[in-house]
Biopython code that builds the backbone (N, CA, C, O; Angstrom):
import numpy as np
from Bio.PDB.StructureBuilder import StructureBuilder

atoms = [
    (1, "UNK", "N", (0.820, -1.191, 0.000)),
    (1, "UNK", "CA", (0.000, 0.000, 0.000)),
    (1, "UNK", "C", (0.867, 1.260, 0.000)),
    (1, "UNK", "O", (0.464, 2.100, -0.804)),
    (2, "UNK", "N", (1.767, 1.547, 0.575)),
    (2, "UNK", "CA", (2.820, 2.043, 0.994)),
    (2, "UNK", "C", (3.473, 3.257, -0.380)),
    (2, "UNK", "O", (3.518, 4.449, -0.684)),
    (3, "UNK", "N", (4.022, 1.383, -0.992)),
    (3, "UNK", "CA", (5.139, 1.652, -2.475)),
    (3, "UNK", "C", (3.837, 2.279, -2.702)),
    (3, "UNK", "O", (3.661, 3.379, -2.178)),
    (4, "UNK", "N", (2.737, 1.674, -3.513)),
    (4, "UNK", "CA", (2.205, 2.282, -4.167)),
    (4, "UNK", "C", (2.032, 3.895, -4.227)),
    (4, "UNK", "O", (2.763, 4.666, -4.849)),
    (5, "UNK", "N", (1.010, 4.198, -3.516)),
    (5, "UNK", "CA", (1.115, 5.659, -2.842)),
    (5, "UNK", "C", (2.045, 6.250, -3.146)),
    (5, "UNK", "O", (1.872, 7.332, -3.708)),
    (6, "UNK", "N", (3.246, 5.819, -2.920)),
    (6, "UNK", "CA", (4.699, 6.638, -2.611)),
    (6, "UNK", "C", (4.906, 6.816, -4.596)),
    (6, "UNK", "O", (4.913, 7.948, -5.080)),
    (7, "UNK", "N", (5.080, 5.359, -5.652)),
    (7, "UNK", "CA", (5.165, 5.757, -6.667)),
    (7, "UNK", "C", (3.972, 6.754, -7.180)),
    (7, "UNK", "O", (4.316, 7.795, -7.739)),
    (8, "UNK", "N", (2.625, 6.477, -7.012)),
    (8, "UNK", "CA", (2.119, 7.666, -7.418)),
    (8, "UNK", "C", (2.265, 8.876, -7.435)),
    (8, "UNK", "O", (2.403, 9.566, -8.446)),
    (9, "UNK", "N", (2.245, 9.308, -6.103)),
    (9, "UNK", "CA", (2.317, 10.830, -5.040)),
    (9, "UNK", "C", (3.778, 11.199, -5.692)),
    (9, "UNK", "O", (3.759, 12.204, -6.402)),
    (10, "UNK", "N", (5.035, 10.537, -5.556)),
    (10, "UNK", "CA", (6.071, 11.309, -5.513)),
    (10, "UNK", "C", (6.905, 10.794, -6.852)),
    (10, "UNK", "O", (7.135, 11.457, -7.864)),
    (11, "UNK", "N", (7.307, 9.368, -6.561)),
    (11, "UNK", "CA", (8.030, 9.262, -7.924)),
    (11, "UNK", "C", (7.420, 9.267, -9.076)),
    (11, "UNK", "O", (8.236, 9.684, -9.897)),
    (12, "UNK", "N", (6.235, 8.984, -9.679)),
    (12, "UNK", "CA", (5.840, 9.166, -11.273)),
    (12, "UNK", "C", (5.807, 10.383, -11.604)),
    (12, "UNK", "O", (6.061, 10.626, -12.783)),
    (13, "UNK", "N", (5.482, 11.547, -10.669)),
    (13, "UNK", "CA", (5.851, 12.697, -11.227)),
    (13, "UNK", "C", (7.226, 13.341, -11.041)),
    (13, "UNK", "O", (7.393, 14.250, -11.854)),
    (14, "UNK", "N", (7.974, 13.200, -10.443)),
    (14, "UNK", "CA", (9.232, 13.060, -10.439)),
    (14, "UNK", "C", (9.718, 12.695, -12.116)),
    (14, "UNK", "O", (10.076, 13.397, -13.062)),
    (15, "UNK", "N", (9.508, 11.140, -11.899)),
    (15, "UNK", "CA", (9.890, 10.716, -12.863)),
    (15, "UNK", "C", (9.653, 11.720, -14.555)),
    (15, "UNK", "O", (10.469, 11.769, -15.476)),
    (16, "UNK", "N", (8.419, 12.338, -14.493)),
    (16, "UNK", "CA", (7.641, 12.786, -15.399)),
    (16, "UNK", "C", (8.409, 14.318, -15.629)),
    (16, "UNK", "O", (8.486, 14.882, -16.720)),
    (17, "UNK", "N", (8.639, 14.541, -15.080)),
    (17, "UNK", "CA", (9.489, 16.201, -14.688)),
    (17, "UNK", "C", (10.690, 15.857, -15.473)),
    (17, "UNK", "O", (11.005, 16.744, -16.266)),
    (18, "UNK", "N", (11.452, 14.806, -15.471)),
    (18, "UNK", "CA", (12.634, 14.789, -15.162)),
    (18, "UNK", "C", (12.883, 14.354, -16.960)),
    (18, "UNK", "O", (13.805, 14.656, -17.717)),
    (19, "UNK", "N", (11.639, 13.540, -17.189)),
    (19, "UNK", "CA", (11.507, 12.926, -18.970)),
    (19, "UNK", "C", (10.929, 13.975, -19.572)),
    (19, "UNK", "O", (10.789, 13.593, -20.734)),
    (20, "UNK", "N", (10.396, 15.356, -19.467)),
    (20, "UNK", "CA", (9.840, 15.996, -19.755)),
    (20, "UNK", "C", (11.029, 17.232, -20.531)),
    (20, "UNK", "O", (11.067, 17.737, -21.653)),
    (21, "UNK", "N", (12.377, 17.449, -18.623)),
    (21, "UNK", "CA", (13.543, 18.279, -18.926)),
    (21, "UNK", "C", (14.346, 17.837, -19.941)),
    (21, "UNK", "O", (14.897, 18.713, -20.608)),
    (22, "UNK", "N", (14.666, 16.026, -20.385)),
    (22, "UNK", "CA", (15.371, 15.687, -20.985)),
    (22, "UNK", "C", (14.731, 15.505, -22.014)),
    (22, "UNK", "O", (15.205, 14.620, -22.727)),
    (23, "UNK", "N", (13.687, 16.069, -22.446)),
    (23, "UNK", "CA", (13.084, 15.686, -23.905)),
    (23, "UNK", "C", (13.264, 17.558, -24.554)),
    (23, "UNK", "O", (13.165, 17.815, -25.753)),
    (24, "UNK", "N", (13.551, 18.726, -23.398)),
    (24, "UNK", "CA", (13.504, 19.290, -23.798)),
    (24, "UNK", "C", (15.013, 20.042, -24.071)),
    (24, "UNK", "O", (15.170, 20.998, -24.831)),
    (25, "UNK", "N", (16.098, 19.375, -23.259)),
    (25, "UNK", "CA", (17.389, 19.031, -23.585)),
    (25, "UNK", "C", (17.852, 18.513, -24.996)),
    (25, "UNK", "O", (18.933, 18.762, -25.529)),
    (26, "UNK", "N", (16.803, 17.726, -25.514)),
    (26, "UNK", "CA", (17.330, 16.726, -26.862)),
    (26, "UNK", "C", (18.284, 15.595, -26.357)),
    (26, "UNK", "O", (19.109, 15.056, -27.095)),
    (27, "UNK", "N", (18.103, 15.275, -25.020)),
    (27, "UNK", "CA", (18.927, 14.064, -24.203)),
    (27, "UNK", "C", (17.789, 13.086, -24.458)),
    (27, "UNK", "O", (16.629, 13.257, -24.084)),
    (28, "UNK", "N", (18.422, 11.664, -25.380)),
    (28, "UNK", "CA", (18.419, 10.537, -25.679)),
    (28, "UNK", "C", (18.481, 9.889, -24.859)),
    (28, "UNK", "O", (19.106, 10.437, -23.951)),
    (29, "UNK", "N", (17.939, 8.256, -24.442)),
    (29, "UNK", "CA", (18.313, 7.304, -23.562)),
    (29, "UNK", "C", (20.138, 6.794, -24.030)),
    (29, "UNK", "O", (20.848, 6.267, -23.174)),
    (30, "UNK", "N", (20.586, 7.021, -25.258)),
    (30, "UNK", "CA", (21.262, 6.355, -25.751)),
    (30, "UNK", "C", (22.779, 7.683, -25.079)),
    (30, "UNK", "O", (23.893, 7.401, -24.636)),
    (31, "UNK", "N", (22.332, 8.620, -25.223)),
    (31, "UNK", "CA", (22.978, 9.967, -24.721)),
    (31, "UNK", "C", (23.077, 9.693, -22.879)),
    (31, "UNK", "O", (23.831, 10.324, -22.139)),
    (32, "UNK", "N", (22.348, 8.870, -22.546)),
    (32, "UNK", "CA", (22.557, 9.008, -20.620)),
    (32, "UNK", "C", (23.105, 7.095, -20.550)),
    (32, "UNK", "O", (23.596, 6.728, -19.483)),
    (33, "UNK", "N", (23.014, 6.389, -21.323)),
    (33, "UNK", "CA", (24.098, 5.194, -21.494)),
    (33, "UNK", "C", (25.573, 5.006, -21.825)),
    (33, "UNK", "O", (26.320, 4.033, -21.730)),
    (34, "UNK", "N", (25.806, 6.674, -22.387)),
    (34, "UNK", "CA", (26.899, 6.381, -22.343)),
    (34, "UNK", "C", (27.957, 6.735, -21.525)),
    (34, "UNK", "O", (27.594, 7.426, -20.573)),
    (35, "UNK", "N", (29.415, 6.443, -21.582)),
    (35, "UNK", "CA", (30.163, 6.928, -19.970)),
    (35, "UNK", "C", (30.857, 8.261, -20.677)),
    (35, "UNK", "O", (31.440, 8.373, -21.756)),
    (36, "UNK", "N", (30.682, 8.829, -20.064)),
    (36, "UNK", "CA", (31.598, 10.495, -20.004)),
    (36, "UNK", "C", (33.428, 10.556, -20.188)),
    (36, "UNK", "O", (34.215, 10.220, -19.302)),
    (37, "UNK", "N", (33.703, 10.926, -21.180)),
    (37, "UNK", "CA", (35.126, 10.859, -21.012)),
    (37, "UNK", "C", (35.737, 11.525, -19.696)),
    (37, "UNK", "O", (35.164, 12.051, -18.742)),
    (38, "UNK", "N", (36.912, 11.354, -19.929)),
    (38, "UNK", "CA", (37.856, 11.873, -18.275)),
    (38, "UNK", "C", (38.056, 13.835, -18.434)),
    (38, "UNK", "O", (38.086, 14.613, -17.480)),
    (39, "UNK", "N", (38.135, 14.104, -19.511)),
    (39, "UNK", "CA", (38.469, 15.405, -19.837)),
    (39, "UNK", "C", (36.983, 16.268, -19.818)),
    (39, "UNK", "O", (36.957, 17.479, -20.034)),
    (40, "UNK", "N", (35.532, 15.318, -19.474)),
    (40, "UNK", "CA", (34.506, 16.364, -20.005)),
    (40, "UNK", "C", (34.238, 16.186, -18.006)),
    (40, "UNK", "O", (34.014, 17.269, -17.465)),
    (41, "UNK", "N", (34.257, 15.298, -17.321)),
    (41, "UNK", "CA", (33.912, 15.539, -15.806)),
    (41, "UNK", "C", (34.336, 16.575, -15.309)),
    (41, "UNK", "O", (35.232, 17.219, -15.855)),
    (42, "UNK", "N", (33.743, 16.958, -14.111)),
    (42, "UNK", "CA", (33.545, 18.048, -13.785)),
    (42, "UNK", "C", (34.705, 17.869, -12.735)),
    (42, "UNK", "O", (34.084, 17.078, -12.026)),
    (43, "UNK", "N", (35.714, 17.978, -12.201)),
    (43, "UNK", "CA", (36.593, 17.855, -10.887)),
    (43, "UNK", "C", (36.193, 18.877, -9.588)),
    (43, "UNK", "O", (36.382, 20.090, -9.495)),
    (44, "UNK", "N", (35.535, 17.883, -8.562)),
    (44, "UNK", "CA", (35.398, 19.060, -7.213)),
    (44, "UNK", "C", (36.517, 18.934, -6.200)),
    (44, "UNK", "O", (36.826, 17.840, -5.727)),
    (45, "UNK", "N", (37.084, 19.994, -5.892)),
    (45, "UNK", "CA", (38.001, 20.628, -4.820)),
    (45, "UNK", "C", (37.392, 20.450, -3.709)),
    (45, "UNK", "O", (36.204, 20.761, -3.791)),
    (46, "UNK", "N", (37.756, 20.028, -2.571)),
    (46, "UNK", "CA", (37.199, 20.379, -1.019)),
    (46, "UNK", "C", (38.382, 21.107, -0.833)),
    (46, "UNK", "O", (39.569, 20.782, -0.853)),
    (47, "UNK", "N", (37.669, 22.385, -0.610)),
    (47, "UNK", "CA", (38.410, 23.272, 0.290)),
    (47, "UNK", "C", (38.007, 23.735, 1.544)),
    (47, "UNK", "O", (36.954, 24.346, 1.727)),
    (48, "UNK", "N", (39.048, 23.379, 2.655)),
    (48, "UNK", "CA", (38.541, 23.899, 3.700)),
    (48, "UNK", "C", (38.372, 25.174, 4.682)),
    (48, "UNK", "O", (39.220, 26.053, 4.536)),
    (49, "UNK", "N", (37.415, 25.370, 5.628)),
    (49, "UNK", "CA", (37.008, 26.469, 5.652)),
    (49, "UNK", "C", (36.485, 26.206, 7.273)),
    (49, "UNK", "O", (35.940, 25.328, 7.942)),
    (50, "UNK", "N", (37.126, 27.802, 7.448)),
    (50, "UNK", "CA", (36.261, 27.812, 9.048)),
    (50, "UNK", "C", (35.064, 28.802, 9.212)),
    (50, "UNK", "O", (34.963, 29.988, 8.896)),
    (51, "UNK", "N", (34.095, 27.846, 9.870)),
    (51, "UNK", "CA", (33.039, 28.955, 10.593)),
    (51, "UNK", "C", (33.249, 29.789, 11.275)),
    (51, "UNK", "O", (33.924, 29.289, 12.175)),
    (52, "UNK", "N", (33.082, 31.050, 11.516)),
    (52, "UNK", "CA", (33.372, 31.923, 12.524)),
    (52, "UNK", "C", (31.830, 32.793, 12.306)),
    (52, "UNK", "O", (30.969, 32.668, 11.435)),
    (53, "UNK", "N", (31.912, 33.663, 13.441)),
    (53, "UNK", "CA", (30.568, 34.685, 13.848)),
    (53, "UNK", "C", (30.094, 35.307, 12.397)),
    (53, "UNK", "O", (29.064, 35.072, 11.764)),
    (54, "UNK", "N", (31.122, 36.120, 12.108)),
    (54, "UNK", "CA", (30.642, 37.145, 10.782)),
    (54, "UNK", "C", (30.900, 36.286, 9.683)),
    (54, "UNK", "O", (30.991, 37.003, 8.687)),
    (55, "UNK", "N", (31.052, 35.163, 9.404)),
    (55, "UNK", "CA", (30.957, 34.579, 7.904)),
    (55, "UNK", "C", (32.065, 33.669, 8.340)),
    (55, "UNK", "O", (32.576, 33.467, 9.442)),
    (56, "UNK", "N", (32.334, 33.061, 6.856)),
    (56, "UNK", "CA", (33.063, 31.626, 6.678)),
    (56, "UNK", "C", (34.241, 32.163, 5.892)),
    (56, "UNK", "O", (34.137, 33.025, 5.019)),
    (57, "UNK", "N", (35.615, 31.459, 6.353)),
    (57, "UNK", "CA", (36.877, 31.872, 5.718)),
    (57, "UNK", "C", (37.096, 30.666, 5.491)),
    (57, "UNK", "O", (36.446, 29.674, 5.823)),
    (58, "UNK", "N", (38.659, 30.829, 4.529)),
    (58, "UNK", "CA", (39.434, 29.690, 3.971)),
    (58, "UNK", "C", (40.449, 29.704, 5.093)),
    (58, "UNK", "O", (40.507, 30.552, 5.984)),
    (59, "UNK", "N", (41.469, 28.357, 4.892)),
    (59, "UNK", "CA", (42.133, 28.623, 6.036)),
    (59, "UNK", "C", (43.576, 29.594, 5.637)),
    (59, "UNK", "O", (44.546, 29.495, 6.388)),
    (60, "UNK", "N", (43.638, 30.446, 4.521)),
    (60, "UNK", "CA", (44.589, 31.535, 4.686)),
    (60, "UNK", "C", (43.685, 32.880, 4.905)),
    (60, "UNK", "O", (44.067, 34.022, 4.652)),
    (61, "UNK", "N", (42.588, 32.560, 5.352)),
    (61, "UNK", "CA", (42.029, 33.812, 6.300)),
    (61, "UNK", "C", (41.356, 34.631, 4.910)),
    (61, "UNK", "O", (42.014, 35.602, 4.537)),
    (62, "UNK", "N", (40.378, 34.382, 4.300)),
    (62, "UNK", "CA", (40.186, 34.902, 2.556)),
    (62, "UNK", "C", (38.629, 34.222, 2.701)),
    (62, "UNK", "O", (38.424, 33.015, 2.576)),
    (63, "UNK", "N", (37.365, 35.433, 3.047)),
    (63, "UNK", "CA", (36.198, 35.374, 3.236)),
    (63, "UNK", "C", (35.216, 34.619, 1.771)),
    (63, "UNK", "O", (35.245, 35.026, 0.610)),
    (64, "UNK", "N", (34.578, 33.688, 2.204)),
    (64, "UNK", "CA", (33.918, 32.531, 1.372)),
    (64, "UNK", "C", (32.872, 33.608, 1.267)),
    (64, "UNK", "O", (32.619, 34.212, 2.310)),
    (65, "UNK", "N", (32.191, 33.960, 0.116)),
    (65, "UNK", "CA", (30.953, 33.878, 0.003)),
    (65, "UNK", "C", (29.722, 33.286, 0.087)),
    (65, "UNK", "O", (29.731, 32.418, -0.785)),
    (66, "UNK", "N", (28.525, 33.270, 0.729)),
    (66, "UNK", "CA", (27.705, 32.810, 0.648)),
    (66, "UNK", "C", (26.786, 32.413, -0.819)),
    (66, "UNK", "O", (26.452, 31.350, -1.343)),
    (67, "UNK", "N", (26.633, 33.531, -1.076)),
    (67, "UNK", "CA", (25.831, 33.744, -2.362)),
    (67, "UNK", "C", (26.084, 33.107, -3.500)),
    (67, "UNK", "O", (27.240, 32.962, -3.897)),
    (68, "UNK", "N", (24.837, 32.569, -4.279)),
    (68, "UNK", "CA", (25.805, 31.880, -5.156)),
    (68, "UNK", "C", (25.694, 32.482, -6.950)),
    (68, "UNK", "O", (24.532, 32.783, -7.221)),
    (69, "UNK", "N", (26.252, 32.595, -7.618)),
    (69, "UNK", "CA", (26.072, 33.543, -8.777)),
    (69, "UNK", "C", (25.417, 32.671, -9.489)),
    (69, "UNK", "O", (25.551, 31.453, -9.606)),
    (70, "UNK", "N", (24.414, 33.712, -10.134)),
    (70, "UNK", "CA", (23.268, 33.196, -10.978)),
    (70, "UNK", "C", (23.270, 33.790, -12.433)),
    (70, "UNK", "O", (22.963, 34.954, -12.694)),
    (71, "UNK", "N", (23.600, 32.979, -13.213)),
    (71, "UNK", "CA", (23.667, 34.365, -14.581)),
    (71, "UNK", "C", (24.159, 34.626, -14.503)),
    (71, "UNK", "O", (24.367, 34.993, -15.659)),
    (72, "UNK", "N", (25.357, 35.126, -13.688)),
    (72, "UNK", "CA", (26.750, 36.073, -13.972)),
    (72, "UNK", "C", (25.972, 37.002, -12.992)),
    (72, "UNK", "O", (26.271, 38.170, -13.243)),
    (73, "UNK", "N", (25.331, 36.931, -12.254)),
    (73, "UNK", "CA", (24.663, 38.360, -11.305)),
    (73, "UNK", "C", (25.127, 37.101, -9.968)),
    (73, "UNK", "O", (25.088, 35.871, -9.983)),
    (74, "UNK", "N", (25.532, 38.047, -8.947)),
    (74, "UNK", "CA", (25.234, 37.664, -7.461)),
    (74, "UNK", "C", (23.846, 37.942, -7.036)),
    (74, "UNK", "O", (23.494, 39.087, -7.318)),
    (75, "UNK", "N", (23.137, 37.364, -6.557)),
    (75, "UNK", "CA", (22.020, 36.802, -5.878)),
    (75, "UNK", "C", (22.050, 38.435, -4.845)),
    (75, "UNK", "O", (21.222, 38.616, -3.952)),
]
sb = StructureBuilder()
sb.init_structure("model")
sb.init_model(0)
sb.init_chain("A")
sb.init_seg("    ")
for serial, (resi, resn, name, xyz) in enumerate(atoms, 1):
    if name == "N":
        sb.init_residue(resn, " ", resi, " ")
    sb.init_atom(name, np.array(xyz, "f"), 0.0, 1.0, " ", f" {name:<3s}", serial, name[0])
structure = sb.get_structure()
């Protein structure tokens, strides 16, 4: 009873959103089967950072922004 519910309510439209973005992408099933070369991934950095009162720094003391740029505009 549960699954059911749960695929109705949340995942089929989920699902439906998501076949809807990639149909309007021009993304193929044959386009998300295949593996990504090494040169097109994206590489993430952890850089670390301390909390403090007035905002978040790096650890050579160099204030993190919150905000995150949208369009080329800060938020």
């Amino acid at each position: 009873m549960f699954i059911t519910e749960f695929y109705k309510v949340i995942w089929q439209p989920r699902c439906d959103i998501v076949a809807d973005w990639e149909r309007t992408k021009g993304i193929k099933k044959q386009d998300l089967r295949k593996k990504i070369s090494a040169q097109q991934r994206i590489v993430y950095e952890r850089i670390p950072t301390q909390q403090v009162e007035d905002g978040t720094y790096d650890l050579k003391g160099r204030k993190k922004f919150s905000n995150v740029v949208n369009s080329g505009q800060l938020l």
